[in-house]
C-alpha positions as CSV (number, residue, x, y, z in Angstrom):
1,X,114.4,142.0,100.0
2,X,115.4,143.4,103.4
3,X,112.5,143.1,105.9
4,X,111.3,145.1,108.8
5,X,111.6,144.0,112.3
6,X,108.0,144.8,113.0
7,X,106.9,142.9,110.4
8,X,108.6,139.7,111.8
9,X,108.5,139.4,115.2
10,X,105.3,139.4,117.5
11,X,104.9,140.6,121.5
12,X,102.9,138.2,123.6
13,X,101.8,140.5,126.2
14,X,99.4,138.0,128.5
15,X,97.7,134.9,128.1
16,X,94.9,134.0,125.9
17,X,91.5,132.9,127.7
18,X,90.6,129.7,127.1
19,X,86.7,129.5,125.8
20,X,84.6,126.3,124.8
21,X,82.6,126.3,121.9
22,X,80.3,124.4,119.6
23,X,81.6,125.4,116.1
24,X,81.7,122.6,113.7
25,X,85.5,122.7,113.7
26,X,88.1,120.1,112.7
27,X,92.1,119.7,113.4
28,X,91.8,116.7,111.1
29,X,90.8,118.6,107.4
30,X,92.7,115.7,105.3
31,X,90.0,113.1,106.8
32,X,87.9,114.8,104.0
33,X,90.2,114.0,101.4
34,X,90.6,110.2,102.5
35,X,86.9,109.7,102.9
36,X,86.8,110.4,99.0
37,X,89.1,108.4,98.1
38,X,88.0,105.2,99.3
39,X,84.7,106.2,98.5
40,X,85.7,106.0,94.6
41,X,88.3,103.3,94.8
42,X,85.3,101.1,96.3
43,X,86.8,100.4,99.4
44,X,83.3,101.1,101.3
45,X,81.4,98.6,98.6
46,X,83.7,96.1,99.6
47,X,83.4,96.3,103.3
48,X,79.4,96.7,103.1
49,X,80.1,93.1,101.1
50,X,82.2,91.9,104.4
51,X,79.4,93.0,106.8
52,X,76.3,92.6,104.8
53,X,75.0,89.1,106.2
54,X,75.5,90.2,109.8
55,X,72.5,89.2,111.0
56,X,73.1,90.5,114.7
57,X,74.8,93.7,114.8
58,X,75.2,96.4,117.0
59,X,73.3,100.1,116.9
60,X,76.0,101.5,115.0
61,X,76.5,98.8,112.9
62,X,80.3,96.9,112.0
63,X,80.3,99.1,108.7
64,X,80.3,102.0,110.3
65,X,82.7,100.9,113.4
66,X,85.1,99.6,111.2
67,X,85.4,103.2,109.4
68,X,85.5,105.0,112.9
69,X,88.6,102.7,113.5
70,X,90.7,103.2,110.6
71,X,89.8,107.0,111.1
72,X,90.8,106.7,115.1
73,X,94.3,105.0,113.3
74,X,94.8,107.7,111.0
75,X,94.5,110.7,113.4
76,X,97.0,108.9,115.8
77,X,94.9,107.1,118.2
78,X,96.7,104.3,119.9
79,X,93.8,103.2,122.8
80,X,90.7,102.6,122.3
81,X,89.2,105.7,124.7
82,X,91.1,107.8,122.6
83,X,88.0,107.8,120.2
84,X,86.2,109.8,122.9
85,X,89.1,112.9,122.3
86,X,87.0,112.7,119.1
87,X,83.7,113.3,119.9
88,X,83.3,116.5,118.7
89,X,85.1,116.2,115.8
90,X,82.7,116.8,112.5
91,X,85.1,115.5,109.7
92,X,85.9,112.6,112.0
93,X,81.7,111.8,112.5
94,X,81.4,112.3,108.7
95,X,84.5,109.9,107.8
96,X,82.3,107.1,110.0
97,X,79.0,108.1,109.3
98,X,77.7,108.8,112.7
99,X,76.2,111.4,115.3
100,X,77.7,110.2,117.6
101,X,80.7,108.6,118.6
102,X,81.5,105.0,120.5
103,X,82.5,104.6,123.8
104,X,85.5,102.8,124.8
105,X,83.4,99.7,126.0
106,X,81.5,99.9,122.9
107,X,84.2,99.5,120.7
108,X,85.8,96.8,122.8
109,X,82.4,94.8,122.9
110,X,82.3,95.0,119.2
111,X,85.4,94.3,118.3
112,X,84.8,91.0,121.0
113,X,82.0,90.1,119.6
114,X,82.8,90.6,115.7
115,X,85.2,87.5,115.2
116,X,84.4,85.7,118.5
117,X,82.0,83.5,117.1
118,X,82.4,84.0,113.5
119,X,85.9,83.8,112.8
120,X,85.2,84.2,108.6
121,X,84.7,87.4,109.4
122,X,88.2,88.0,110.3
123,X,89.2,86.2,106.7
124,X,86.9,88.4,105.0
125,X,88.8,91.0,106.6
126,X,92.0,88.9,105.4
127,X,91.0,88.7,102.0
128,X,90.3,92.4,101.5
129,X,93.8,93.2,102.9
130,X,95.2,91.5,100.1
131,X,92.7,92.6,97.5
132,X,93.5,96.4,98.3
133,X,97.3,95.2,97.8
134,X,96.3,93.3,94.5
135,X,94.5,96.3,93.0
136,X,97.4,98.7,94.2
137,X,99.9,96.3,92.2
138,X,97.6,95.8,89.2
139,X,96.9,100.0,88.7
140,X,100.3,100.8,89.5
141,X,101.5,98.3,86.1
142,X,104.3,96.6,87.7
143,X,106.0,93.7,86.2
144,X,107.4,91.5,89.1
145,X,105.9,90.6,92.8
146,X,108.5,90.0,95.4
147,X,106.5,88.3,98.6
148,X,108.2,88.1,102.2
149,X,107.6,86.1,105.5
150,X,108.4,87.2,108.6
151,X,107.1,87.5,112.5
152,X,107.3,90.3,114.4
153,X,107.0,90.1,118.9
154,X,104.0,92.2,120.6
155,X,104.4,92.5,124.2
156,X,101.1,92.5,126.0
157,X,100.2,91.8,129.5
158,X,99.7,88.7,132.2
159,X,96.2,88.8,131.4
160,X,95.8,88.9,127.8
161,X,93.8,85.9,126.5
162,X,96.6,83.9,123.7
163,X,99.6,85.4,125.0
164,X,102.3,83.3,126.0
165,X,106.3,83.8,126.9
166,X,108.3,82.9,123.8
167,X,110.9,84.9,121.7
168,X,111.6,88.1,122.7
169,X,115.2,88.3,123.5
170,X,115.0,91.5,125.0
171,X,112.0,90.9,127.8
172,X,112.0,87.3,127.6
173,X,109.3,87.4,130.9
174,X,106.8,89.1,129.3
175,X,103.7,87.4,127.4
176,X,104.1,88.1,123.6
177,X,101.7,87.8,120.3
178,X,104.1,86.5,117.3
179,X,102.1,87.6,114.3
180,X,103.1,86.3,111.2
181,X,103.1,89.3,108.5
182,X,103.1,89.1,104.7
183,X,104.5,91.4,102.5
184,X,103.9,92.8,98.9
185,X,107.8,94.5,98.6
186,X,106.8,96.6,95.1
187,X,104.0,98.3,96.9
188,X,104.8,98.1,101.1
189,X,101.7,96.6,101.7
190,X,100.7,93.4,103.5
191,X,99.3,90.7,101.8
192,X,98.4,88.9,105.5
193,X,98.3,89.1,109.1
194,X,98.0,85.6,111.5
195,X,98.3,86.2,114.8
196,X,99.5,83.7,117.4
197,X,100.7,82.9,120.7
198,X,104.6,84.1,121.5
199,X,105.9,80.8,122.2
200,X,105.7,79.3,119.0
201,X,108.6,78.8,115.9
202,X,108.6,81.6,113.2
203,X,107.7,78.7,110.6
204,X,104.4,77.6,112.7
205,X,101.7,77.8,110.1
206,X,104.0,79.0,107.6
207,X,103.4,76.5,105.2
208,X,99.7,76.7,104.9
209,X,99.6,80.3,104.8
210,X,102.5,80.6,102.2
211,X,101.0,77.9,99.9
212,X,98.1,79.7,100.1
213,X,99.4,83.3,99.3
214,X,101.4,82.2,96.0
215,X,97.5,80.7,95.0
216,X,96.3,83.9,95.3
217,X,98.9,86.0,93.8
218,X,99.0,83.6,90.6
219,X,95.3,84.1,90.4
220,X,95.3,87.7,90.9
221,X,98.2,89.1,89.0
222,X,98.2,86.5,86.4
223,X,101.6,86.0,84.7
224,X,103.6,88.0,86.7
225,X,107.1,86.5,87.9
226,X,106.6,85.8,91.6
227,X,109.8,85.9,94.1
228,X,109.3,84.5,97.4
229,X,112.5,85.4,99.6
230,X,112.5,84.4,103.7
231,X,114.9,84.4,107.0
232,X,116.5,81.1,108.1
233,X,113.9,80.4,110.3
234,X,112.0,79.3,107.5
235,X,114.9,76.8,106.7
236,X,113.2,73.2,106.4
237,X,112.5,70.5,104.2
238,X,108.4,70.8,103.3
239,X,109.4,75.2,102.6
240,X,111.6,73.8,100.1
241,X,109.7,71.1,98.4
242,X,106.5,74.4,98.3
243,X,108.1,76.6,96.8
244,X,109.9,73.8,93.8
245,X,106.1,72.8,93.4
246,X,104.8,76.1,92.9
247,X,107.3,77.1,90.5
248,X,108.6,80.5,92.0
249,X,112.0,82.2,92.1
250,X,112.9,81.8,95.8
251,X,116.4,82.7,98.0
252,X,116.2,81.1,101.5
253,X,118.6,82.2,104.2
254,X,120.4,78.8,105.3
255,X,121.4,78.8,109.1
256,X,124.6,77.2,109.9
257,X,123.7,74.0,111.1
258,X,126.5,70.9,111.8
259,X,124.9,68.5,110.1
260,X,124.8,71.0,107.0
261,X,128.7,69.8,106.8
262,X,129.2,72.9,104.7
263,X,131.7,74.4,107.2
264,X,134.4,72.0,105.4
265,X,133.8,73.4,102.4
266,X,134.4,76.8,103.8
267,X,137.6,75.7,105.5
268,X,138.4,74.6,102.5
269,X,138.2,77.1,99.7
270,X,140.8,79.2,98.8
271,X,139.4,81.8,96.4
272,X,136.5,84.1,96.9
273,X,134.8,86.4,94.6
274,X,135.0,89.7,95.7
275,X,131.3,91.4,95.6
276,X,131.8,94.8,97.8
277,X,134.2,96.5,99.6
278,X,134.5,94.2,102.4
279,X,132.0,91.1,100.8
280,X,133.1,87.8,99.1
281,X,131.3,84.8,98.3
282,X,131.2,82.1,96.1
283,X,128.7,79.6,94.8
284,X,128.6,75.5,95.3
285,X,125.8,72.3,94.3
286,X,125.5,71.3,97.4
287,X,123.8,68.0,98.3
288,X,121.3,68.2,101.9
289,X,121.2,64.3,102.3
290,X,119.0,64.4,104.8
291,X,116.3,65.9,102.6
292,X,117.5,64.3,99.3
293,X,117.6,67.6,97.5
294,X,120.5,69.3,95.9
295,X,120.4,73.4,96.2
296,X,122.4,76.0,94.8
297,X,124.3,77.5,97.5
298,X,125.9,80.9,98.2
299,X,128.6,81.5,101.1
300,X,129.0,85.1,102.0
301,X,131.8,86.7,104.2
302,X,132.0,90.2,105.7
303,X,135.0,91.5,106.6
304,X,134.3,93.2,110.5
305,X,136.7,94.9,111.9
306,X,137.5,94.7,115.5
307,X,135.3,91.9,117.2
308,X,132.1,90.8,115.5
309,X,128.8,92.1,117.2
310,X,127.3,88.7,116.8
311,X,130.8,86.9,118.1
312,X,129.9,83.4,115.9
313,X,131.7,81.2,113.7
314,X,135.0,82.7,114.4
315,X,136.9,79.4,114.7
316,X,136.7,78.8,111.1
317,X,139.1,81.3,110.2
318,X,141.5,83.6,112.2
319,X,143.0,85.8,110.1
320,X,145.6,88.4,111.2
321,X,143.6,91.4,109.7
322,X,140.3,90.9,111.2
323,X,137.5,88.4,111.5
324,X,134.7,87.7,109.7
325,X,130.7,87.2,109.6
326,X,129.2,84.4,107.5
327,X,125.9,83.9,106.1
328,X,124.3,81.2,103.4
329,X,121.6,81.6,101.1
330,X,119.8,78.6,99.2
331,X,118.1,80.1,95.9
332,X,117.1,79.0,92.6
333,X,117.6,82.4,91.2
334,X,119.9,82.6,87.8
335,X,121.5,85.7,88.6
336,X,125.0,86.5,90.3
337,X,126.0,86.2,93.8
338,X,126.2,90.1,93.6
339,X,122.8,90.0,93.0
340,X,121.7,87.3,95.7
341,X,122.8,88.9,98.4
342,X,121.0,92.7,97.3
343,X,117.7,90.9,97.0
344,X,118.3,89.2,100.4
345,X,119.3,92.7,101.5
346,X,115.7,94.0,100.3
347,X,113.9,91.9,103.2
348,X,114.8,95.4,105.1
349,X,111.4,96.2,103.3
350,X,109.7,94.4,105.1
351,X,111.0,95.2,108.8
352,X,110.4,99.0,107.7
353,X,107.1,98.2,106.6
354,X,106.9,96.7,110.2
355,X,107.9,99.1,112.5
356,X,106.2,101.8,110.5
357,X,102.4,100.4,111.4
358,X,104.0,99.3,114.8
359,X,105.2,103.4,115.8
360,X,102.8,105.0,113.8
361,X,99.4,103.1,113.3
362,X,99.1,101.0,117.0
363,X,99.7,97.7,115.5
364,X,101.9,96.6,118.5
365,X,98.9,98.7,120.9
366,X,97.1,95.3,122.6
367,X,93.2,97.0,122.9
368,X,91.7,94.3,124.9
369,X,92.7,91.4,126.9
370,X,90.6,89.4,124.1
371,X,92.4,87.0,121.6
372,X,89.7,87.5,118.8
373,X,89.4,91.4,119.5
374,X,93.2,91.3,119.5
375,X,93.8,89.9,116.3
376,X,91.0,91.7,114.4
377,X,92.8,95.1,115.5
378,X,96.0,94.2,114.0
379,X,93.7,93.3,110.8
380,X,92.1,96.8,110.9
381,X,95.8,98.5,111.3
382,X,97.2,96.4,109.0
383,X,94.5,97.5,106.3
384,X,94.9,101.1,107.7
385,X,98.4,100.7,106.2
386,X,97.3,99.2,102.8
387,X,94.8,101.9,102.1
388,X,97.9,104.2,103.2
389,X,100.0,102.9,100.8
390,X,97.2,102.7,98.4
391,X,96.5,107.1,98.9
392,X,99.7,107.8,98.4
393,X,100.8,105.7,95.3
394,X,97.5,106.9,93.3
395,X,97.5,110.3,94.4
396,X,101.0,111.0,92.7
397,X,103.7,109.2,94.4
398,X,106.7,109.2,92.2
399,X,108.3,105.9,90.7
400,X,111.6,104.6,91.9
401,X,113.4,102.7,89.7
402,X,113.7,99.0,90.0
403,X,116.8,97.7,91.7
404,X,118.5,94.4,92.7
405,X,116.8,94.9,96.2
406,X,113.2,94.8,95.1
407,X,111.9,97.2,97.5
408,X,109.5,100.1,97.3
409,X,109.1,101.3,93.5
410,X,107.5,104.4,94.8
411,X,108.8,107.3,97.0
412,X,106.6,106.9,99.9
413,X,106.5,109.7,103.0
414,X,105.5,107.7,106.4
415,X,102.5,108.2,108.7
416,X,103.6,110.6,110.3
417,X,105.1,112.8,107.4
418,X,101.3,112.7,106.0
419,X,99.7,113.6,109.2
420,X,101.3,116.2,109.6
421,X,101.1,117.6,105.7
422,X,97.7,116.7,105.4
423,X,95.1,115.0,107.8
424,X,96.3,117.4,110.8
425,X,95.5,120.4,109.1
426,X,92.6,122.9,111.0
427,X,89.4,123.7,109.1
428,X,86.1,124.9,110.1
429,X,83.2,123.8,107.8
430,X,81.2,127.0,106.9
431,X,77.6,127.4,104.7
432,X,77.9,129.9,102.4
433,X,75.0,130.7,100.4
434,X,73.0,127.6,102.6
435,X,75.8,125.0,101.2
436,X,78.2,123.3,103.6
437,X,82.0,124.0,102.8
438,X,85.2,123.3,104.4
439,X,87.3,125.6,104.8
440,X,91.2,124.8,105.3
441,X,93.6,127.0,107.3
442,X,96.4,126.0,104.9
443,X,99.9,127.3,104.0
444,X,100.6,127.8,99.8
445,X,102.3,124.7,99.8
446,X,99.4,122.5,101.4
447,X,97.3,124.2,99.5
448,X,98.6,123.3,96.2
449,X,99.3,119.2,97.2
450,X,95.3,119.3,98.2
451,X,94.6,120.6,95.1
452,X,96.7,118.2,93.1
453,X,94.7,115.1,95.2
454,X,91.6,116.6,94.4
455,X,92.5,116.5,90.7
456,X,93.7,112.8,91.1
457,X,90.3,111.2,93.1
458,X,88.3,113.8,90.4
459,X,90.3,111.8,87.5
C-alpha cells in the first residue's frame, strides 16, 4: 500500500521546553515484570533466609539493599552514585521496597560492612548463586552438566585494598583482582565467584573450590553425568588425582612442557588423522613419570598460514606449505579426537559468559577501595547474571540442540538485547477507578512478548 508523504514525515519547527515534574513515571517498565518473577520463583524467601540473623543492620535493611543493587545492575548502573539517577524512579523504589533511595556512601558503608566481619555472609551469598543455577538446570530437564574453571583480570586502582600487580599482559603496571569464576555451560550461569589478589597462579585455590563444586553438583542434580573441562593452567598432579577420585569425565588442556618428552613423539609420527579442514591429531597412552600416572593423550595440529600469531613450537616441524599450531589435551573421555577437541572448543562458553557480566552488568566496575565490599559486588553481579539467565530460560527461551561443544542449550539474547526489549520501556503508573496500574508505552511487538511473560510467571 502506497503511503502519503504527510503521513510519514514530521516538521520540527523549534525546540521543546523542558519542564520538571512529579508524576509517578518510569523509563524502566520491565522492572515490574522481574520483581514478579523472583517473587514466585522464591528468590526473595531465600535472600530473607541469607539476611534473617543479622542482628545489626542498617535502616534499610541488607534485604532490601541487596534488591536495590541487582535493580541498579539491571537498569545499567555501573557506579555506585548512579543509584541517585534513580531516585525518582517508582518501579525502581517498588523493585527494592523503599521510599527512598540510598546514597552513594550508604551503599558503600553497607556493602563494607556486610562481609567485613562476617565473611559467611558472603558464602550464603555463594551458595545461593549456585542454588539459582541448580534449580535453573533441574526445571529446565537436562541430562548432562558440563562445569568450567577459569580466572578472569579486573584492573582497579593503587589504592584498592587486595589488589596486587600480576597477569595482565596487556597493563602489566596496574593492580588487578584475579577472580576465579565457575561455570554451569548448559544454562550460562555461574556456579561460583572467589576473588583474589592479581598476582597469584590461575590454579590458586583451585583445588578446594573444585572438590567442592563436584560435591555439590552430585548432591544437587543427583545422577547426572558431570564433565569437568579446564585450561592448561590447571595442568598439575593433585587436579588430576581430583578429578580420578571423584569419578567425572574430565579433558584437561596439557601445556607443552620439556620434561613432558612428548615433543619426540610428535617428531616422530608420521600419520595424522585428519579432523577438519586444516586439523589433525591423533591419540597416544602416555606415561607422566613424574606423577606416576598414565593419561590418554591427544595431539592436535592447525594448519596457519603465513606466520603463526602465537610464533611457538615452530622448530618441530618446517614444512614447505606452511607452519603449524599445536595443542594437547589429557581426557578420560571415550569419545573421538573429533569430539575432544569440540568440547574443548566449548570453553568459549565460558569466556562469553565472562565478558557479558563484565560489559554489561559492572562486574569488572571496582565500587570501593574495600576488599570485602569488592568481592561481595562481583557476588551480587554475578547473581544478577544467574537470575538473568534464569528469566529468560523460564519465560520461553527456545532449546538448542545438544552439540559436541556443550554450550548454551537455550537461545539466549544478552543484557543489553533485553534492556532494551523490555526493562527500558517508558510507563506511567495511573489509578483508574482508585486502583494503581501501569501503563506501558509499548510497540505491538513488545506488547505481545509482555504478554507472553505474564502468561509464563501466571503459570
Amino acid at each position: 500500500m502506497k503511503l502519503r508523504k504527510d503521513s510519514i514525515r514530521g516538521r520540527v519547527k523549534s525546540d521543546l521546553p523542558i519542564e520538571f515534574t512529579d508524576e509517578p513515571l518510569t523509563a524502566h517498565a520491565g522492572l515490574e515484570l522481574f520483581r514478579r518473577f523472583l517473587e514466585r520463583s522464591g528468590f526473595v524467601a531465600q535472600l530473607e533466609v541469607v539476611f534473617a540473623d543479622r542482628r545489626f543492620d542498617s535502616d534499610y535493611g541488607s534485604l532490601r539493599m541487596t534488591l536495590a543493587t541487582i535493580a541498579l545492575l539491571l537498569v545499567g548502573g555501573s557506579r555506585l552514585r548512579h543509584m541517585e539517577v534513580l531516585a525518582r524512579d517508582p518501579l525502581f523504589q517498588r523493585f527494592a521496597r523503599l521510599l527512598r533511595v540510598p546514597s552513594e556512601r550508604t551503599l558503600s558503608r553497607w556493602l563494607k560492612e556486610t562481609t567485613s566481619f562476617y565473611s559467611f555472609y558472603r558464602d550464603r551469598l555463594q551458595s545461593l548463586l549456585r542454588e539459582i543455577a541448580f534449580a535453573t538446570f533441574l526445571r529446565s530437564q537436562l541430562r548432562r552438566a558440563t562445569l568450567d574453571l577459569d580466572g578472569t583480570v579486573i584492573r582497579t586502582g593503587d589504592c584498592v585494598d587486595g589488589a596486587e600487580r600480576g597477569f595482565n599482559p596487556h597493563h602489566p603496571k596496574d593492580p588487578s583482582y584475579y577472580p576465579l569464576t565457575a561455570h554451569l555451560a548448559q544454562t550460562g550461569q555461574f556456579l561460583g565467584v572467589w576473588n583474589r589478589p592479581g598476582n597469584v597462579h590461575d590454579s590458586v585455590d583451585a583445588v578446594t573450590h573444585l572438590g567442592e563444586l563436584i560435591d555439590a553438583t552430585r548432591a544437587r542434580l543427583g545422577a547426572v553425568p558431570i564433565e569437568v573441562r579446564l585450561d592448561g593452567a590447571f595442568c598439575q598432579r593433585v587436579v588430576f588425582e581430583l578429578l580420578e577420585a571423584s569419578g567425572v569425565e574430565y579433558a584437561l588442556r596439557v601445556p607443552m612442557w620439556k620434561w613432558l618428552h612428548v615433543r619426540e613423539k610428535i617428531d616422530a609420527r608420521k600419520r595424522w588423522t585428519r579432523i577438519g579442514s586444516r586439523l589433525q591429531a591423533f591419540s597416544i597412552s602416555y606415561r607422566i613419570e613424574k606423577w606416576g600416572r598414565t593419561e590418554r593423550i591427544v595431539v592436535f595440529r592447525k594448519h596457519v598460514s603465513g606466520k603463526s600469531r602465537k610464533n611457538f613450537q615452530l622448530d618441530l616441524f618446517s614444512p614447505d606449505d606452511g607452519h603449524y599450531e599445536y595443542s594437547m589435551v589429557a581426557t578420560n573421555k571415550p569419545v573421538s579426537e573429533r569430539a575432544v577437541w569440540a568440547f574443548m572448543a566449548g570453553r568459549g562458553g565460558h569466556e562469553k559468559t565472562l565478558a557479558e557480566v563484565k560489559q554489561h552488568l559492572a562486574f569488572a566496575t571496582v565500587a570501593t577501595n574495600d576488599w570485602d565490599a569488592n568481592s561481595t559486588w562481583q557476588l551480587l553481579s554475578a547473581i544478577t547474571h544467574n537470575l538473568v539467565r534464569q528469566f529468560q530460560i523460564e519465560t520461553g527461551a527456545k532449546q538448542r540442540p545438544n552439540g559436541r561443544k556443550r554450550t548454551y542449550r537455550f537461545r539466549l539474547p544478552s543484557v543489553r538485547t533485553l534492556r532494551f526489549e523490555l526493562i527500558h520501556l517508558p510507563a506511567r503508573i495511573a489509578r483508574p477507578n482508585g486502583k494503581n496500574a501501569l501503563r506501558i508505552a509499548a510497540a505491538p511487538a513488545s506488547r505481545q512478548y509482555i504478554r507472553q511473560i505474564e502468561r509464563k510467571l501466571a503459570a
